[in-house]
MDTraj code that builds the backbone (N, CA, C; nanometers):
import mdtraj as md
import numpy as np

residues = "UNK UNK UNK UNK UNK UNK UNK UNK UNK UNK UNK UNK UNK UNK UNK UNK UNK UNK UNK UNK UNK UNK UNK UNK UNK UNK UNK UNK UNK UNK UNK UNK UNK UNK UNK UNK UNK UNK UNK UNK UNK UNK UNK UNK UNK UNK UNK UNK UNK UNK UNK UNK UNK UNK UNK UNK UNK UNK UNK UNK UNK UNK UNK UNK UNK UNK UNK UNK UNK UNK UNK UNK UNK UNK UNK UNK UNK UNK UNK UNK UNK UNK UNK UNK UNK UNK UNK UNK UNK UNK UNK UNK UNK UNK".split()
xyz = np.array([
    [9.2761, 7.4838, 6.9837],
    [9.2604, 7.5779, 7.0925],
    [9.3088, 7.5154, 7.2228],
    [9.2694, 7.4026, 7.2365],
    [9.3016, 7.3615, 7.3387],
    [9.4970, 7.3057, 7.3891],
    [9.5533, 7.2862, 7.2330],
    [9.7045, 7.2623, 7.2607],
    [9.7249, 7.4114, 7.3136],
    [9.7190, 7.5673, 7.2608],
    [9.7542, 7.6552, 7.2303],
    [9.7099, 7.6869, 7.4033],
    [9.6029, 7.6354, 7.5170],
    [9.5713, 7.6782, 7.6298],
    [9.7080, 7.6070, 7.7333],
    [9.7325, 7.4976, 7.6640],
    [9.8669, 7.4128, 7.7547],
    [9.8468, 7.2851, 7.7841],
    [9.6855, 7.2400, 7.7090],
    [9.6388, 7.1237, 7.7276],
    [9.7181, 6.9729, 7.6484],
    [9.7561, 6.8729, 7.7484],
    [9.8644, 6.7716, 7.6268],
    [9.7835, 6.6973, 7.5471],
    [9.8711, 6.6295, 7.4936],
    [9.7910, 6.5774, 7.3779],
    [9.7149, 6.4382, 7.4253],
    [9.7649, 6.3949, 7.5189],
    [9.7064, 6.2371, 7.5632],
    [9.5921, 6.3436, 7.6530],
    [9.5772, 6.4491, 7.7289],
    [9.4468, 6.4669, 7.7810],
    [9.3445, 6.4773, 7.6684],
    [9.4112, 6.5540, 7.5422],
    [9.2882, 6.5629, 7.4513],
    [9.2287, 6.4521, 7.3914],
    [9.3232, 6.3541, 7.3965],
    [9.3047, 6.2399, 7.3373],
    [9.1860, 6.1767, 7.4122],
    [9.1931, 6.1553, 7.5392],
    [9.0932, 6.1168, 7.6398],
    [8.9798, 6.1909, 7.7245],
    [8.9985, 6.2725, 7.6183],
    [8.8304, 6.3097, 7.6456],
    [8.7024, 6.2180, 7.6018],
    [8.7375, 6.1693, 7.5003],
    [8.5791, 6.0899, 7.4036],
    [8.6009, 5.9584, 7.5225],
    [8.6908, 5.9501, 7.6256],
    [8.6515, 5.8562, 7.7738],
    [8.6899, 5.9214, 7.8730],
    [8.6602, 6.0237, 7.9299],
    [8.6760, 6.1052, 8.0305],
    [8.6475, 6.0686, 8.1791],
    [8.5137, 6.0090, 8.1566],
    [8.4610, 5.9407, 8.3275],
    [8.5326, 5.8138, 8.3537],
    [8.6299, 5.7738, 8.2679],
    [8.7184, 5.6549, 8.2840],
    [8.8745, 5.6869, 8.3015],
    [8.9463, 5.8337, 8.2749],
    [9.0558, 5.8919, 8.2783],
    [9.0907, 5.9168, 8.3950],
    [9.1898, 5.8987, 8.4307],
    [9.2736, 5.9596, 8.5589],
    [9.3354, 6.1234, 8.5397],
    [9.3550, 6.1151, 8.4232],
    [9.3665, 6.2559, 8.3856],
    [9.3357, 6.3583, 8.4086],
    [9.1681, 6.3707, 8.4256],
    [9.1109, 6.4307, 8.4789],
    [9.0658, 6.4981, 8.5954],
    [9.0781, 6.5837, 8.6504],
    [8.9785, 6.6436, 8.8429],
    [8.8701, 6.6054, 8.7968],
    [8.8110, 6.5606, 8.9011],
    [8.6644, 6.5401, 8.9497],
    [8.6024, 6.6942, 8.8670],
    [8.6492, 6.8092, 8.9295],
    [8.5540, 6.9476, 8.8857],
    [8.6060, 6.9518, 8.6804],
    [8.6796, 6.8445, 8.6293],
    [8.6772, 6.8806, 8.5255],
    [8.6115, 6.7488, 8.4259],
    [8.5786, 6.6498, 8.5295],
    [8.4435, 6.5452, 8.4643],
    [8.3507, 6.6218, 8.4805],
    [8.3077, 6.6796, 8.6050],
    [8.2215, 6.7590, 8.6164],
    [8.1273, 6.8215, 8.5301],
    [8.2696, 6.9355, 8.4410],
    [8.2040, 7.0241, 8.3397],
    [8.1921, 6.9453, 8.2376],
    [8.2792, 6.8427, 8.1962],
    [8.2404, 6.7598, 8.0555],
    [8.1434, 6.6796, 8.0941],
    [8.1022, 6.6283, 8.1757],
    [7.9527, 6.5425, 8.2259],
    [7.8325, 6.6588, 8.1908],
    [7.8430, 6.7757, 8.2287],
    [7.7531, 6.8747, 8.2488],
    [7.7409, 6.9232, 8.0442],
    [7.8757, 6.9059, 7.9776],
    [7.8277, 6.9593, 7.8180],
    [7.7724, 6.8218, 7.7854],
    [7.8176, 6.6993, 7.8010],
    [7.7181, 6.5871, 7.7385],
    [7.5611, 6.6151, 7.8012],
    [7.5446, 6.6256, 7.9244],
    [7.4140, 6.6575, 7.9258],
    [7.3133, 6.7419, 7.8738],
    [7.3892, 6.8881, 7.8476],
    [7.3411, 6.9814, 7.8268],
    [7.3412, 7.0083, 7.6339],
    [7.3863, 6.8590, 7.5961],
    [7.4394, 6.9046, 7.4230],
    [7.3208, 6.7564, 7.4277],
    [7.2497, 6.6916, 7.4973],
    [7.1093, 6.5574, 7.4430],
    [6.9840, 6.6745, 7.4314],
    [6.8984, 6.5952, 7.3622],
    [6.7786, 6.6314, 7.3183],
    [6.6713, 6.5186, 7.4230],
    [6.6122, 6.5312, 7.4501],
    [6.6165, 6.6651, 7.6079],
    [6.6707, 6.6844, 7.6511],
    [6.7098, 6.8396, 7.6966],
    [6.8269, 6.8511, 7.7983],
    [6.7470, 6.8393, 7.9080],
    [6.8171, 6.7719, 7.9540],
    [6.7669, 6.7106, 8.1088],
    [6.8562, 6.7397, 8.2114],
    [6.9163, 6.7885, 8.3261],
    [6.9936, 6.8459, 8.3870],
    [6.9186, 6.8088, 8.5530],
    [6.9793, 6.6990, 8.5975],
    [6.8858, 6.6747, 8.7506],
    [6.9640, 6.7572, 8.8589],
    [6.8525, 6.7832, 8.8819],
    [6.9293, 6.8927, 9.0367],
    [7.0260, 6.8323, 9.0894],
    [7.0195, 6.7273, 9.1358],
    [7.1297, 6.6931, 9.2492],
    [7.2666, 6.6951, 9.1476],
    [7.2724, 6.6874, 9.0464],
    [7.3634, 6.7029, 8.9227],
    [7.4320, 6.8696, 8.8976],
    [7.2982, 6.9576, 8.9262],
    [7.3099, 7.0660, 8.9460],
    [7.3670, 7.0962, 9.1068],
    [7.3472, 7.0418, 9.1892],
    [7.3751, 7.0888, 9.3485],
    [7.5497, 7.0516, 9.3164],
    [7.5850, 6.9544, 9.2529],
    [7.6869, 6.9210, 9.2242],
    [7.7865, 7.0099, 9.2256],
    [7.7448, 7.0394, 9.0904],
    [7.8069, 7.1749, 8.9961],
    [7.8377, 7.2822, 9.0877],
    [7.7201, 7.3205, 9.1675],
    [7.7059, 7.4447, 9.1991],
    [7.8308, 7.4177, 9.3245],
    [7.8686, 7.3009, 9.4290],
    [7.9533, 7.3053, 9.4621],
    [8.1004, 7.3347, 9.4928],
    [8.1169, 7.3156, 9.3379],
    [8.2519, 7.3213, 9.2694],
    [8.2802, 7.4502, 9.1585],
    [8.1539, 7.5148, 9.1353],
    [8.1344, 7.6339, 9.0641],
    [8.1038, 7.7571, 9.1132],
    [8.0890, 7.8559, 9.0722],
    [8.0503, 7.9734, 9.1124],
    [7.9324, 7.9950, 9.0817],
    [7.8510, 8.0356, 9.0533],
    [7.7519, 8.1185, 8.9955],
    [7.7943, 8.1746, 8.8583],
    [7.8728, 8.2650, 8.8659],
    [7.8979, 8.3466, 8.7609],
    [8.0167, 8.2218, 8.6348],
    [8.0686, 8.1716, 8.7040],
    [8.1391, 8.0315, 8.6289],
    [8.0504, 7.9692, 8.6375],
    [7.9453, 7.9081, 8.6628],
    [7.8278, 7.8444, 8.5707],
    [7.7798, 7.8879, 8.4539],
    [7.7303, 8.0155, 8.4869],
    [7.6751, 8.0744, 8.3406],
    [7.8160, 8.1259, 8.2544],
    [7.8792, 8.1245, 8.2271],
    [8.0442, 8.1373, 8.1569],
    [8.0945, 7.9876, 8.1029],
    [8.0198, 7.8880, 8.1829],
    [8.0339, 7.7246, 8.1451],
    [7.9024, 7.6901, 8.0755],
    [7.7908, 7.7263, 8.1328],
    [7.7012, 7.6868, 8.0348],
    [7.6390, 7.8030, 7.9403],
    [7.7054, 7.9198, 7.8978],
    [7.6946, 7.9666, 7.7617],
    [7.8175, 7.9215, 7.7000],
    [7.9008, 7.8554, 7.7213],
    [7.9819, 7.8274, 7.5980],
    [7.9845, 7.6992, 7.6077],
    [7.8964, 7.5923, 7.6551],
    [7.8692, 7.5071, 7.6067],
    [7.7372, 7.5256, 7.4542],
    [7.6305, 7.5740, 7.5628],
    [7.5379, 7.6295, 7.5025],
    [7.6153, 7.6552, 7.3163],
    [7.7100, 7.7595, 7.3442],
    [7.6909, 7.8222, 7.2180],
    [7.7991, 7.6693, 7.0852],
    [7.8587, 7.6395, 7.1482],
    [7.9764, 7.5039, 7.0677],
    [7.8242, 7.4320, 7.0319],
    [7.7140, 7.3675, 7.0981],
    [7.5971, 7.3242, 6.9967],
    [7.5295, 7.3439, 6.9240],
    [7.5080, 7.4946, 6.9502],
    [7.4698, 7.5748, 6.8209],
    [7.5291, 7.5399, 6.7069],
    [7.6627, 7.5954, 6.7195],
    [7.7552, 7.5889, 6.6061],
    [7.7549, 7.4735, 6.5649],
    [7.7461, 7.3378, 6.6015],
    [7.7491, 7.2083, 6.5702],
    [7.6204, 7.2052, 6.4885],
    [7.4913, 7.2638, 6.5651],
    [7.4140, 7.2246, 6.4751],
    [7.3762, 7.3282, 6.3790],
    [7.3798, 7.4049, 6.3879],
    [7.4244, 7.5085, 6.2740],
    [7.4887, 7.4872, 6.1576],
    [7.6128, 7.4171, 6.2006],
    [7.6613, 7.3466, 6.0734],
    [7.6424, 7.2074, 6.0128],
    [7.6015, 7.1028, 6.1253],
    [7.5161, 7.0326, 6.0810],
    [7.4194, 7.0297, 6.0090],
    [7.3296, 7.1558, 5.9807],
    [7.2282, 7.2060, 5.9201],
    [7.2431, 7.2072, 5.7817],
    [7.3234, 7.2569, 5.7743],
    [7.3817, 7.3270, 5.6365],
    [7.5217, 7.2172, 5.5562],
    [7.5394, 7.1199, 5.6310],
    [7.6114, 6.9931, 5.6035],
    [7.7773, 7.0447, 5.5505],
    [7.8037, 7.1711, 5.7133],
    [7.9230, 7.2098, 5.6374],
    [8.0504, 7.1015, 5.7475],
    [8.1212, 7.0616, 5.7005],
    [8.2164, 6.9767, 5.7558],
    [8.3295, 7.0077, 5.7644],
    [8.3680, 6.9435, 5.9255],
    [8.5044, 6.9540, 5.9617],
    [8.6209, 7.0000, 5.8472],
    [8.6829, 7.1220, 5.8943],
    [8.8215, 7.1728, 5.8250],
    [8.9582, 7.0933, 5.8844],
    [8.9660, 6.9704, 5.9804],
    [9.0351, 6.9250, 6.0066],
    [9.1235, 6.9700, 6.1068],
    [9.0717, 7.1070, 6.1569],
    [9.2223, 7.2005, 6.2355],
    [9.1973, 7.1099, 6.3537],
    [9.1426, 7.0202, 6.4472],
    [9.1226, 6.9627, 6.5221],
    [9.1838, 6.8043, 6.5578],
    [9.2368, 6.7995, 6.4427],
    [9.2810, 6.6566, 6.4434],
    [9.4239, 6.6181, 6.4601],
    [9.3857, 6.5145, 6.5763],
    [9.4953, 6.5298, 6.6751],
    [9.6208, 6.4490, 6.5501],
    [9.7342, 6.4662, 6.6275],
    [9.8310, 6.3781, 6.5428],
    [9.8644, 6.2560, 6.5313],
    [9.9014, 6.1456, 6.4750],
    [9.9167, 6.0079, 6.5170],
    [10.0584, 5.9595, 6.5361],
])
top = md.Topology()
chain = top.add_chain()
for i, resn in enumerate(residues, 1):
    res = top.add_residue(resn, chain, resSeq=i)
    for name in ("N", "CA", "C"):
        top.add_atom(name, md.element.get_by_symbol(name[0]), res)
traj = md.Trajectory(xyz[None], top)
């Protein structure tokens, strides 16, 4: 999904180190700082983390960012549940 949006392949690559990428805007550590938080057990979400967000976000692009974070953990653990595993369409090329 993400080649098919226009995203390259070295950004996808550097996501699993994102707060260390140059690659990245600040508002797009942001939202990947905000799904690692929001994908731990507790979700823990500190305001000033939130005042953050809300800076660089909308309102209505918050909740549009955090239901589809929200819903990608479901599905993770959803299928985690049921021990159904990766179909591979995700894997980058070498």
């Amino acid at each position: 999904m993400g080649r098919k949006s226009g995203l390259s392949e070295s950004k996808l690559a550097a996501v699993a180190d994102f707060e260390h990428s140059a690659g990245f805007s600040e508002r797009e550590k942001l939202a990947l700082e905000y799904a690692v938080l929001l994908t731990r057990t507790p979700v823990e979400v500190p305001e000033d983390f939130f005042t953050d967000l809300r800076s660089q976000f909308t309102d209505p692009q918050l909740v549009e960012l955090t239901a589809a974070i929200a819903w990608e953990n479901y599905r993770a653990r959803f299928n985690h549940a049921f021990g159904i595993e990766s179909e591979g369409f995700c894997r980058l090329p070498r």
